[in-house]
C-alpha positions, 0 to 999 in steps of 0.5 A: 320628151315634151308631154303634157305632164313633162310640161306642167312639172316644168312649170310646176319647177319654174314657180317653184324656183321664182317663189324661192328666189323671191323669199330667199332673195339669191338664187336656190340651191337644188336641195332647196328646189328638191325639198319644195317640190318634195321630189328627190335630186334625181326626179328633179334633174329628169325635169331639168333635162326634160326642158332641154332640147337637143338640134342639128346645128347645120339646121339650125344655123343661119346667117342671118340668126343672131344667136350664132353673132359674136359679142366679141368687138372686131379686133380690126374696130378695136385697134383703131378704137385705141388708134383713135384714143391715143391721138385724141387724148395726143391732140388733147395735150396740145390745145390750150388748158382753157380749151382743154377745160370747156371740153371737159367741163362739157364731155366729162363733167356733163356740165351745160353751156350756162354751168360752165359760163359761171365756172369761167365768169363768161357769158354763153355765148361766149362758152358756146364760142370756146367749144366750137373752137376747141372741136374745130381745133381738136378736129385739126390736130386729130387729122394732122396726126393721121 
């Protein structure tokens, strides 16, 4: 039942809990909430179970409800996800290890076109011309491979 007093003992729990959590720094047992509220173990699981509300689901449900969406990817996205990764990493081996480096330099290290023209002793532009090649290549290789 949701009664004014239901409510404010909820409430009353809720505090309790967060003021717990924030001195013991982890989680409260609930002979830790029980002994603060000063209530016992059975008058605690009555305010627990007076937060929870019982519905239909054939009410509640909906297409458009987010709370029925599954978090689990689509196993058809997922194969060619690892489809995709296998000829990426295919078409990796196959560029020269010059342009392996600049995409790696760029992709993995998370270097910019300036920091990676003083690895290589090249100027920017240069560098800005090696990743545009390597792409275009990569591109070709992974659409050979289809």
């Amino acid at each position: 039942t949701d009664t004014r007093t239901a409510r404010k003992r909820r409430a009353a729990h809720d505090r309790e809990v967060e003021r717990l959590r924030m001195q013991l720094g982890r989680e409260p047992s609930r002979a830790e909430i029980a002994a603060a509220l000063h209530i016992s173990d059975g008058e605690l699981v009555q305010i627990e179970a007076s937060a929870v509300t019982v519905s239909s689901i054939s009410e509640e449900y909906d297409e458009g409800n987010t709370a029925f969406a599954s978090e689990d990817p689509d196993p058809f996205e997922a194969l060619c996800a690892a489809e995709d990764r296998d000829r990426l990493v295919e078409a990796l081996g196959e560029l020269p290890d010059r342009l392996k480096l600049v995409l790696q330099l760029f992709f993995v290290e998370e270097m910019n076109l300036t920091e990676i023209a003083a690895v290589l002793d090249v100027s920017v532009p240069r560098v800005h011309q090696l990743r545009a090649k390597a792409l275009k290549d990569l591109r070709a290789l992974m659409e050979a491979g289809e």
